[in-house]
mmCIF entry with sequence, helices, sheets and N, C-alpha, C, O atoms, coordinates in Angstrom:
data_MODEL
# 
_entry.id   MODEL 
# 
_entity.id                         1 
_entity.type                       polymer 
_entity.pdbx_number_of_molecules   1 
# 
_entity_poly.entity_id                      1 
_entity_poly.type                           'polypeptide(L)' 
_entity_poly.nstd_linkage                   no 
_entity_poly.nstd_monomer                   no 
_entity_poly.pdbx_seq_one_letter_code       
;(UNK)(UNK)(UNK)(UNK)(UNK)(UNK)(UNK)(UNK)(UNK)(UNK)(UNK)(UNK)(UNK)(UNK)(UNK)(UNK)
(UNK)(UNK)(UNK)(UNK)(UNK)(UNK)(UNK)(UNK)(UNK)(UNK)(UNK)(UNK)(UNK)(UNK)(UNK)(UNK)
(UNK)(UNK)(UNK)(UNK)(UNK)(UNK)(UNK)(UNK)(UNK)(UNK)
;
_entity_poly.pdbx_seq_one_letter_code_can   XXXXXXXXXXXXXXXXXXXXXXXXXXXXXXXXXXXXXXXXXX 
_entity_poly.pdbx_strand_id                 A 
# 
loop_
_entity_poly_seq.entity_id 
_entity_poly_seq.num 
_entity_poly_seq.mon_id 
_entity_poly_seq.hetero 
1 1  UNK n 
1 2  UNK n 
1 3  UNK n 
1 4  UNK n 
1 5  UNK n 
1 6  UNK n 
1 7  UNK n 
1 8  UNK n 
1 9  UNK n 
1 10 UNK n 
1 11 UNK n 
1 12 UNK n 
1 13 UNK n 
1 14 UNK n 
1 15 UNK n 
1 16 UNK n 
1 17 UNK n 
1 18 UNK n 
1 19 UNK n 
1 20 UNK n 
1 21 UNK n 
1 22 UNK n 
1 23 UNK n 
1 24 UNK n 
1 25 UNK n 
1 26 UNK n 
1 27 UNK n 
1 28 UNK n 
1 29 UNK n 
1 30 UNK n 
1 31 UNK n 
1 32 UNK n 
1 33 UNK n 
1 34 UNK n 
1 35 UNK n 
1 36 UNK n 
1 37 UNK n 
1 38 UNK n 
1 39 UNK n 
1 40 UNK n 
1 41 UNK n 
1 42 UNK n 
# 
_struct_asym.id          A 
_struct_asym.entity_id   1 
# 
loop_
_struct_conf.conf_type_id 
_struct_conf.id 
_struct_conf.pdbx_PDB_helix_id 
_struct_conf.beg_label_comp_id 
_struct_conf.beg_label_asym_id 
_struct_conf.beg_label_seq_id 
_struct_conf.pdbx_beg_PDB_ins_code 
_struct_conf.end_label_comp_id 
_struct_conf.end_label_asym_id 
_struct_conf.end_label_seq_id 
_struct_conf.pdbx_end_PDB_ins_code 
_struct_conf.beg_auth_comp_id 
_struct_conf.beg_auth_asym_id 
_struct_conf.beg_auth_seq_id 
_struct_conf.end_auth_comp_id 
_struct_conf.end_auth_asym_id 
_struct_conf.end_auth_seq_id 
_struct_conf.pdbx_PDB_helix_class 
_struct_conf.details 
_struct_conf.pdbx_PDB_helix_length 
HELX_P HELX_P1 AA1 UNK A 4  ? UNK A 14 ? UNK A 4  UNK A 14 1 ? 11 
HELX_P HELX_P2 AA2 UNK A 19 ? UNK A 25 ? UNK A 19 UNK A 25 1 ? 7  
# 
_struct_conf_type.id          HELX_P 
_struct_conf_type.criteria    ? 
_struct_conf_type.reference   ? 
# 
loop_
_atom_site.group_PDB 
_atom_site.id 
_atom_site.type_symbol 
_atom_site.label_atom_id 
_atom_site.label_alt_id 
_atom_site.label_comp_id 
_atom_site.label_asym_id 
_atom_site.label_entity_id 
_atom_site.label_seq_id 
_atom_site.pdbx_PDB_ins_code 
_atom_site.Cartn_x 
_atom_site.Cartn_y 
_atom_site.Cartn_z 
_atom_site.occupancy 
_atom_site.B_iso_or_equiv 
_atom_site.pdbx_formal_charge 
_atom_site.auth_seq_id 
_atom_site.auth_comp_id 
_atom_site.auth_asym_id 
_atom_site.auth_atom_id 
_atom_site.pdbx_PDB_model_num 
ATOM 1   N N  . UNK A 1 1  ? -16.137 19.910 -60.807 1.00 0.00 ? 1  UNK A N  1 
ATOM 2   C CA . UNK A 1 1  ? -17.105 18.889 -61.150 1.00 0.00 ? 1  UNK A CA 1 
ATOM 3   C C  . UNK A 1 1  ? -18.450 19.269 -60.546 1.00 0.00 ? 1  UNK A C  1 
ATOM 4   O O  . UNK A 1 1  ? -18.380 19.068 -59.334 1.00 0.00 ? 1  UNK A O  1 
ATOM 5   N N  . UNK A 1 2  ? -19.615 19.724 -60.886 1.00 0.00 ? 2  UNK A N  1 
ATOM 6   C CA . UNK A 1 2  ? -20.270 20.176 -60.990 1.00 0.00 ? 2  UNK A CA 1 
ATOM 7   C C  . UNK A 1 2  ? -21.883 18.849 -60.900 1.00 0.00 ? 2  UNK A C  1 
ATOM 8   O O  . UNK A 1 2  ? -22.866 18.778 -60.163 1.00 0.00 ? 2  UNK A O  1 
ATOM 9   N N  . UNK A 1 3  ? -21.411 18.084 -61.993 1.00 0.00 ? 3  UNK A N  1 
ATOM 10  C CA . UNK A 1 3  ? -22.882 17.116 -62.110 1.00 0.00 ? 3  UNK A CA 1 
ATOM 11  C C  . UNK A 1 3  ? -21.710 15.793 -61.081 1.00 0.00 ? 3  UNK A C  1 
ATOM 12  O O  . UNK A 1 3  ? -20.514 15.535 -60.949 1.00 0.00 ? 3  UNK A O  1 
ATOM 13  N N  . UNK A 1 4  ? -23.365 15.199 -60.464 1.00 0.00 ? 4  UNK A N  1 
ATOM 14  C CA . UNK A 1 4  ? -23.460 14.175 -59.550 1.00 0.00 ? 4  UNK A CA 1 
ATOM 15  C C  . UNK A 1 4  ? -22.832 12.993 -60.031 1.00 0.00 ? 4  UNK A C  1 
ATOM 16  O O  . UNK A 1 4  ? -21.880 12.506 -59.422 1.00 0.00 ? 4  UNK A O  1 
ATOM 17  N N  . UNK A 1 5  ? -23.455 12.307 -61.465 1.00 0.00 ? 5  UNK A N  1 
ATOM 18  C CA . UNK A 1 5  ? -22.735 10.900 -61.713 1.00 0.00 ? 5  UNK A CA 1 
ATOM 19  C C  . UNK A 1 5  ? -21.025 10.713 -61.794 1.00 0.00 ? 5  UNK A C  1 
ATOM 20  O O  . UNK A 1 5  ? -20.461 9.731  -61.312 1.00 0.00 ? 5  UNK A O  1 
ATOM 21  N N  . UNK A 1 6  ? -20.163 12.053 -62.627 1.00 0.00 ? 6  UNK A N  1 
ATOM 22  C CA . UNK A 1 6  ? -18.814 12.221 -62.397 1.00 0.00 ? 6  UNK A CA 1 
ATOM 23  C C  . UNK A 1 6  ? -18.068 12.035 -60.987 1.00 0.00 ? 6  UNK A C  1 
ATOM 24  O O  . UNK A 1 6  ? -17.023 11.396 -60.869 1.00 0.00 ? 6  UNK A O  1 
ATOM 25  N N  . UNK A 1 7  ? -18.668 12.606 -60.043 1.00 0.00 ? 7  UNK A N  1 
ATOM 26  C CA . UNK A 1 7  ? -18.312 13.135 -59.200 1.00 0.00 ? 7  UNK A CA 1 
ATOM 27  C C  . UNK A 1 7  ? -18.420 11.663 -57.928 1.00 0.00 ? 7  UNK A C  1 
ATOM 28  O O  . UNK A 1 7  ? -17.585 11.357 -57.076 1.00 0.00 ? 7  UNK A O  1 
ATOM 29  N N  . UNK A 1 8  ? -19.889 10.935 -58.269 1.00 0.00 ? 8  UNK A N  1 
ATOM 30  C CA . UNK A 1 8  ? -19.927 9.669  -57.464 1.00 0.00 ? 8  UNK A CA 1 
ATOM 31  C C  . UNK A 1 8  ? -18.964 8.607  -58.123 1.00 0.00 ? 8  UNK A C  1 
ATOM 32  O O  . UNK A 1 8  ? -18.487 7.632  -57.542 1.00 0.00 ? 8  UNK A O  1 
ATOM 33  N N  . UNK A 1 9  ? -18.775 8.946  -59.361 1.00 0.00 ? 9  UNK A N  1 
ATOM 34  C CA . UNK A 1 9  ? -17.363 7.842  -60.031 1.00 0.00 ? 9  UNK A CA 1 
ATOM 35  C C  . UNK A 1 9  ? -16.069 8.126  -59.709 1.00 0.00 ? 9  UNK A C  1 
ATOM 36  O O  . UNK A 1 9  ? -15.215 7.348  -60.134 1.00 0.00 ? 9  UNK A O  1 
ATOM 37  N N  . UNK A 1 10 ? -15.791 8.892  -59.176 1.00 0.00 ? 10 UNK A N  1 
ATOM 38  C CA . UNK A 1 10 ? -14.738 9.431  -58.690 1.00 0.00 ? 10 UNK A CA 1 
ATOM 39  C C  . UNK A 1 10 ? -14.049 9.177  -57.269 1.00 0.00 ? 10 UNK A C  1 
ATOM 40  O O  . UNK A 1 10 ? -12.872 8.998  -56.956 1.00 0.00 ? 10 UNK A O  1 
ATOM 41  N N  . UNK A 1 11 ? -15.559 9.244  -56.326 1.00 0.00 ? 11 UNK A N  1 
ATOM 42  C CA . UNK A 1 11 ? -15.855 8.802  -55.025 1.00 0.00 ? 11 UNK A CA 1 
ATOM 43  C C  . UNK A 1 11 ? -14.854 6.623  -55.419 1.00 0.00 ? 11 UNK A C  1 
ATOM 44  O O  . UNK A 1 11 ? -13.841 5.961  -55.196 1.00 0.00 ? 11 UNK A O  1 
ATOM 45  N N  . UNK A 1 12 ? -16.062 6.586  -56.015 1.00 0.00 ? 12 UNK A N  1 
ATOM 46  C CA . UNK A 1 12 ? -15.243 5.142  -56.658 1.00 0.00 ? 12 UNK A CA 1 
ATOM 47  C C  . UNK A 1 12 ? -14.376 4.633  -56.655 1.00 0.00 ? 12 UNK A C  1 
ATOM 48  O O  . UNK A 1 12 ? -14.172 3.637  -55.960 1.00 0.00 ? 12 UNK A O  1 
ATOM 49  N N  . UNK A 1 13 ? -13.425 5.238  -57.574 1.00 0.00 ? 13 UNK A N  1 
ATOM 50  C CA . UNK A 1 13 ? -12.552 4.938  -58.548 1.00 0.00 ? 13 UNK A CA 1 
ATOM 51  C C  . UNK A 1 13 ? -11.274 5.435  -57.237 1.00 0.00 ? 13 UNK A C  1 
ATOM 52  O O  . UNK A 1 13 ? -10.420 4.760  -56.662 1.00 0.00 ? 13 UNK A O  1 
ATOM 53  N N  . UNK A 1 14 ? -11.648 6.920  -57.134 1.00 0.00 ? 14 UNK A N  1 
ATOM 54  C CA . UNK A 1 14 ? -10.190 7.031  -56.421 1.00 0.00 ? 14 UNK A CA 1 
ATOM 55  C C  . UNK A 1 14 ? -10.248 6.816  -55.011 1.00 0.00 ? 14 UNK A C  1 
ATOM 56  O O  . UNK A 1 14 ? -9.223  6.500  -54.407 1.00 0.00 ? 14 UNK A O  1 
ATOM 57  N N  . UNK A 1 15 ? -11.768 7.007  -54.192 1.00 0.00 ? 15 UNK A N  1 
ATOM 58  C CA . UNK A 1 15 ? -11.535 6.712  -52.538 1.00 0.00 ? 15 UNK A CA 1 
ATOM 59  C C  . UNK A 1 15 ? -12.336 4.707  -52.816 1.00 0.00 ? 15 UNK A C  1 
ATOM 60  O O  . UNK A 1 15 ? -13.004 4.693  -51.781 1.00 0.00 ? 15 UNK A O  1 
ATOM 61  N N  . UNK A 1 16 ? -12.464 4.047  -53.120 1.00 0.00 ? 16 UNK A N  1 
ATOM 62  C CA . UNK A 1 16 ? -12.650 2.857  -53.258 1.00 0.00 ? 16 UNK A CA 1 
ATOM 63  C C  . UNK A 1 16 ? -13.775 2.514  -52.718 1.00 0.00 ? 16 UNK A C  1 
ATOM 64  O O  . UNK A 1 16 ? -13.900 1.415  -52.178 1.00 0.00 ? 16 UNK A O  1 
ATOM 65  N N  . UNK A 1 17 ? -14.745 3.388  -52.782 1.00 0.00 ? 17 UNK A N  1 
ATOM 66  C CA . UNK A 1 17 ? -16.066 3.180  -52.021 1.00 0.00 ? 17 UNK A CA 1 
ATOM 67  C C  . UNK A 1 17 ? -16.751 2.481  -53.106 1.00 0.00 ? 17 UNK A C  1 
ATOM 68  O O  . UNK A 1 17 ? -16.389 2.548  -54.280 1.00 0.00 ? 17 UNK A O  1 
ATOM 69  N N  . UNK A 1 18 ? -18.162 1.530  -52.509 1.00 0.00 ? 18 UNK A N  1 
ATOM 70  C CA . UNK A 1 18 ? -19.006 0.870  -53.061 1.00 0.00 ? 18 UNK A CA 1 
ATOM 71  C C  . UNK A 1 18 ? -19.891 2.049  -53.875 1.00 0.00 ? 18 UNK A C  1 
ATOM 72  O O  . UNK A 1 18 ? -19.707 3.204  -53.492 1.00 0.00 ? 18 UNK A O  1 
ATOM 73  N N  . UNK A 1 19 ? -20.587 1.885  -54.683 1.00 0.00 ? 19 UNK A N  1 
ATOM 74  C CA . UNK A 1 19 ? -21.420 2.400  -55.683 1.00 0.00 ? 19 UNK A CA 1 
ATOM 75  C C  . UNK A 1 19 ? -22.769 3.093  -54.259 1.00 0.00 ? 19 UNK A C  1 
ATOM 76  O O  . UNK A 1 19 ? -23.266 4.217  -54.315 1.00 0.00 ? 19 UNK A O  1 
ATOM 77  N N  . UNK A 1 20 ? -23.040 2.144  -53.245 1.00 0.00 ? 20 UNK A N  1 
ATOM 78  C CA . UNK A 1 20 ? -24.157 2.229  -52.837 1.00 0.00 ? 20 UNK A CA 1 
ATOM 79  C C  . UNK A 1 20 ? -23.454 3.140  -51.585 1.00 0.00 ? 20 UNK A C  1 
ATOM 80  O O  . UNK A 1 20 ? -24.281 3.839  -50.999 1.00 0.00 ? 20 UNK A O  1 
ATOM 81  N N  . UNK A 1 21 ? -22.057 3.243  -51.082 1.00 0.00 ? 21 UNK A N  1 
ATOM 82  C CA . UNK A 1 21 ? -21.373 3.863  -50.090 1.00 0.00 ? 21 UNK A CA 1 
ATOM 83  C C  . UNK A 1 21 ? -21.390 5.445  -50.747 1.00 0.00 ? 21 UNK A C  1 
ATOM 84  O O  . UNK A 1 21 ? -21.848 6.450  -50.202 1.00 0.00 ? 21 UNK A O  1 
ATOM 85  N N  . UNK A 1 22 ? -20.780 5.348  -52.019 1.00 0.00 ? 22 UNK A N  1 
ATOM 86  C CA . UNK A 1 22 ? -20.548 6.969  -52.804 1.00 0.00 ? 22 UNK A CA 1 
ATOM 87  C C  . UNK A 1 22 ? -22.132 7.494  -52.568 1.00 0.00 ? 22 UNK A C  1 
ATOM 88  O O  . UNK A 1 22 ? -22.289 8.689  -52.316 1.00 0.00 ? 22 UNK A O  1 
ATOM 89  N N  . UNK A 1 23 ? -23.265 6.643  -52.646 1.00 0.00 ? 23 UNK A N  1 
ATOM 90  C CA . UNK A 1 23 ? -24.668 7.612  -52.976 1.00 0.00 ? 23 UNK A CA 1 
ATOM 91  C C  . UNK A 1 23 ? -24.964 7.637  -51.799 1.00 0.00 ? 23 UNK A C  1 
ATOM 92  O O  . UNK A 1 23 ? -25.191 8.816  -51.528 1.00 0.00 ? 23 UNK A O  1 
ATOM 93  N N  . UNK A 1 24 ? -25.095 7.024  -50.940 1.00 0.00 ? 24 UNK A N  1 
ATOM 94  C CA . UNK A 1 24 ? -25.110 7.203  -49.497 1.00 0.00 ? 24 UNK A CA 1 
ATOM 95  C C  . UNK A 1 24 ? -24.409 8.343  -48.686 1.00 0.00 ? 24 UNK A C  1 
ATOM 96  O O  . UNK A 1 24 ? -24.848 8.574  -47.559 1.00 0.00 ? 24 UNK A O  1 
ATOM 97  N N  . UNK A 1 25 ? -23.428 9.026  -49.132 1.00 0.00 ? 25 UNK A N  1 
ATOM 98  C CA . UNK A 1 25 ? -22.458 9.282  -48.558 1.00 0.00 ? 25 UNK A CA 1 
ATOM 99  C C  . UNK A 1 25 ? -22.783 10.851 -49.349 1.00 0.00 ? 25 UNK A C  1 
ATOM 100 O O  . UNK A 1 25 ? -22.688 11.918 -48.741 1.00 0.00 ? 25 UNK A O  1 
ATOM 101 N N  . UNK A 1 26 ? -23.041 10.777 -50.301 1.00 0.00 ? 26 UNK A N  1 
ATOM 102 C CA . UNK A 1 26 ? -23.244 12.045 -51.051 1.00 0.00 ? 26 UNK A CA 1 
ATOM 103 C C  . UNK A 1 26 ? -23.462 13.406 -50.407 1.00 0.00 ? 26 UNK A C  1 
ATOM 104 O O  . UNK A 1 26 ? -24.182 13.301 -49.415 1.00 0.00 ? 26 UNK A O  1 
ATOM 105 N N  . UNK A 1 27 ? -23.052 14.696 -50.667 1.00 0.00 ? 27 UNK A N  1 
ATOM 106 C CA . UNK A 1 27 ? -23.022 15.835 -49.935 1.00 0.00 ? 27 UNK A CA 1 
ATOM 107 C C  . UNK A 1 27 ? -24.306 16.164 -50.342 1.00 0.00 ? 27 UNK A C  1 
ATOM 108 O O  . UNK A 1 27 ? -24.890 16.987 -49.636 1.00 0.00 ? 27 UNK A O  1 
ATOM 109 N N  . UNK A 1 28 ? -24.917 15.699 -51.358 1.00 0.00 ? 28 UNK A N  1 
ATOM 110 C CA . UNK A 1 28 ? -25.726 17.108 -51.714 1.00 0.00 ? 28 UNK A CA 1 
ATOM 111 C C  . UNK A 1 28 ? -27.491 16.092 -50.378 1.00 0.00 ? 28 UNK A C  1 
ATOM 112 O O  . UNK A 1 28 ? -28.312 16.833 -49.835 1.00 0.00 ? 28 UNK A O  1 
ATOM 113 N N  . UNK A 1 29 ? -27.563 14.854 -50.246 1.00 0.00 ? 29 UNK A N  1 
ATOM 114 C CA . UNK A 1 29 ? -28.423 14.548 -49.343 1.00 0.00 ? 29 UNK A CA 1 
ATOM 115 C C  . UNK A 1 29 ? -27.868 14.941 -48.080 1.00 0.00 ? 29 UNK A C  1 
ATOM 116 O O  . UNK A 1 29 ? -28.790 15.000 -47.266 1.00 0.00 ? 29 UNK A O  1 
ATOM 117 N N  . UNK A 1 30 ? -26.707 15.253 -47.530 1.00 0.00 ? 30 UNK A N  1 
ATOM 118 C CA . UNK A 1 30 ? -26.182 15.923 -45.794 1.00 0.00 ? 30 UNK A CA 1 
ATOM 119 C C  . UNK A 1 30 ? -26.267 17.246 -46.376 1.00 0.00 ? 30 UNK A C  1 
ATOM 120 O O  . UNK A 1 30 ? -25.413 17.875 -45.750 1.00 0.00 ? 30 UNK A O  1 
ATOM 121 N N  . UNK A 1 31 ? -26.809 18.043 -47.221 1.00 0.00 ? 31 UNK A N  1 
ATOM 122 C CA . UNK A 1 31 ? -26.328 19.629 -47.235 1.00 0.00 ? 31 UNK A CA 1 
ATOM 123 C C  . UNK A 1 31 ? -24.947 19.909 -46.798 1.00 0.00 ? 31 UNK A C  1 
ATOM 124 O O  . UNK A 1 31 ? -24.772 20.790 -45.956 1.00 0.00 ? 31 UNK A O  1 
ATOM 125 N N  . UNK A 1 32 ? -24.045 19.314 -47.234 1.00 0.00 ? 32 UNK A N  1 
ATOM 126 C CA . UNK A 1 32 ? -22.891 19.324 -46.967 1.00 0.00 ? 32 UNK A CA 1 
ATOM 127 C C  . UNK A 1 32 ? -21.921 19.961 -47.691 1.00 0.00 ? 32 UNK A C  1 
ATOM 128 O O  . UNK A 1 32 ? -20.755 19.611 -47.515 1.00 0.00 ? 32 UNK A O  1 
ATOM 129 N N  . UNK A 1 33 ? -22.172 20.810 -48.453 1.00 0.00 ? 33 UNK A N  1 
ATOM 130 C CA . UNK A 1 33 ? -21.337 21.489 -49.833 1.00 0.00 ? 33 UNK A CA 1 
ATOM 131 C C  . UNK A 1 33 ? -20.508 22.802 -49.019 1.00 0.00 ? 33 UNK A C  1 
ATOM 132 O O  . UNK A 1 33 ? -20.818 23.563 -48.102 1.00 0.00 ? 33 UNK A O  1 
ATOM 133 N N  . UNK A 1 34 ? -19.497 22.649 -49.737 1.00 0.00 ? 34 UNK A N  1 
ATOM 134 C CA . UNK A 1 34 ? -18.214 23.755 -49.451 1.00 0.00 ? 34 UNK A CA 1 
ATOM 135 C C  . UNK A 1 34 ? -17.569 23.996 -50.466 1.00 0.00 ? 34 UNK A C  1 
ATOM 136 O O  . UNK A 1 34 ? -17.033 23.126 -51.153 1.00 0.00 ? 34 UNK A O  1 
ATOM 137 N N  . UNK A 1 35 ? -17.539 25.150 -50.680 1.00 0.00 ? 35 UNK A N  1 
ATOM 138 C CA . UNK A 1 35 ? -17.057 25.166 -51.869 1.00 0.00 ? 35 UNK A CA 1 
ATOM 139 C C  . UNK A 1 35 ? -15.214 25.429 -51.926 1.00 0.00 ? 35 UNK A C  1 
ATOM 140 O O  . UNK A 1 35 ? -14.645 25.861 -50.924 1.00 0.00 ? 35 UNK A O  1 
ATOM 141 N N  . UNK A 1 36 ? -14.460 25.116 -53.171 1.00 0.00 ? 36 UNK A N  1 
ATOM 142 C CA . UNK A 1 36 ? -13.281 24.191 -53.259 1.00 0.00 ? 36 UNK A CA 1 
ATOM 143 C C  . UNK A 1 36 ? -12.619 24.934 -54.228 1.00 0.00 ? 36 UNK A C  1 
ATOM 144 O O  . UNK A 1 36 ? -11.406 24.930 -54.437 1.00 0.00 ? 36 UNK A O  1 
ATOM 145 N N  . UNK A 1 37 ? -13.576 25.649 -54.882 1.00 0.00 ? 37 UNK A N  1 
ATOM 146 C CA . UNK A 1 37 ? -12.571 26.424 -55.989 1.00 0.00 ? 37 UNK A CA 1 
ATOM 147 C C  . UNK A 1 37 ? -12.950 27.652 -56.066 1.00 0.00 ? 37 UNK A C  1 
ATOM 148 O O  . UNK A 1 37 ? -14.021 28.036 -55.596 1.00 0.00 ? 37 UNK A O  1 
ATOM 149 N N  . UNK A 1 38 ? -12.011 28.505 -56.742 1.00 0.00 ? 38 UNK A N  1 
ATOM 150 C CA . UNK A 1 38 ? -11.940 29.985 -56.448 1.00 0.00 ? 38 UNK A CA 1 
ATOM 151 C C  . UNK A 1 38 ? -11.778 30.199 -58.514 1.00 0.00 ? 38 UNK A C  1 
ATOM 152 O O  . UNK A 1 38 ? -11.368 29.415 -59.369 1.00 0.00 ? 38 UNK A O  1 
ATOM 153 N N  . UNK A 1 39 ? -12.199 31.289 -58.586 1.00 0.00 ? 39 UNK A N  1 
ATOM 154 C CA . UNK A 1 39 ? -12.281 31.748 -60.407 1.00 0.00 ? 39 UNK A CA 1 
ATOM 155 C C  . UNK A 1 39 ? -11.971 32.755 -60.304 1.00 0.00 ? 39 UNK A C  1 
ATOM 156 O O  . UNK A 1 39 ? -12.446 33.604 -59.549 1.00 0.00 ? 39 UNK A O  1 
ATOM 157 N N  . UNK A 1 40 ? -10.992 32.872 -61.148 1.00 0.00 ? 40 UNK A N  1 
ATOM 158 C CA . UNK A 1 40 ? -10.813 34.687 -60.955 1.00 0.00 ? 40 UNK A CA 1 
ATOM 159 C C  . UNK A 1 40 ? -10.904 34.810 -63.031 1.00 0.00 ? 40 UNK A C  1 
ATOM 160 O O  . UNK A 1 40 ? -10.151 34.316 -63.871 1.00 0.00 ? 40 UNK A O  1 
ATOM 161 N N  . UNK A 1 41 ? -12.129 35.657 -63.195 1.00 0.00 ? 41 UNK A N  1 
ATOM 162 C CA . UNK A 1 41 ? -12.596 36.238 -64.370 1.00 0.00 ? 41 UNK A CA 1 
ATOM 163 C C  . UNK A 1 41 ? -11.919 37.400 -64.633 1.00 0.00 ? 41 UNK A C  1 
ATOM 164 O O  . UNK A 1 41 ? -12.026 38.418 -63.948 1.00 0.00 ? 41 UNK A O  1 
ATOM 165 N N  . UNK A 1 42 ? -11.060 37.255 -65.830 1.00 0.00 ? 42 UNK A N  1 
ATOM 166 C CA . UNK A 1 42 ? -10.593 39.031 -66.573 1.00 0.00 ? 42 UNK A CA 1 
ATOM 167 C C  . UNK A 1 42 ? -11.236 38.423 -67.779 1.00 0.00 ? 42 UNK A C  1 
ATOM 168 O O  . UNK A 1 42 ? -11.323 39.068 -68.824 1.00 0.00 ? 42 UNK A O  1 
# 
C-alpha cells in the first residue's frame, strides 16, 4: 500500500483508531518508514 488515504483506512478499520488518531499518528509526518516488503523481479 503505497498511497496515504488506503493505508489511514486501514489504520481505522483494522487497529480502531479515530480518523484524527490514524493522521496524527502517520509515519510519513515522524519519518518513520521501514520498509515491509521484499520483490523479487524475473
Amino acid at each position: 500500500m503505497a498511497h496515504q488515504a488506503p493505508q489511514l483506512a486501514l489504520d481505522v478499520i483494522l487497529s480502531g483508531k479515530t480518523w484524527e488518531q490514524a493522521i496524527d499518528e502517520d509515519w510519513r509526518k515522524q519519518k518513520a518508514w521501514q520498509p515491509g516488503w521484499g520483490y523479487i523481479i524475473e
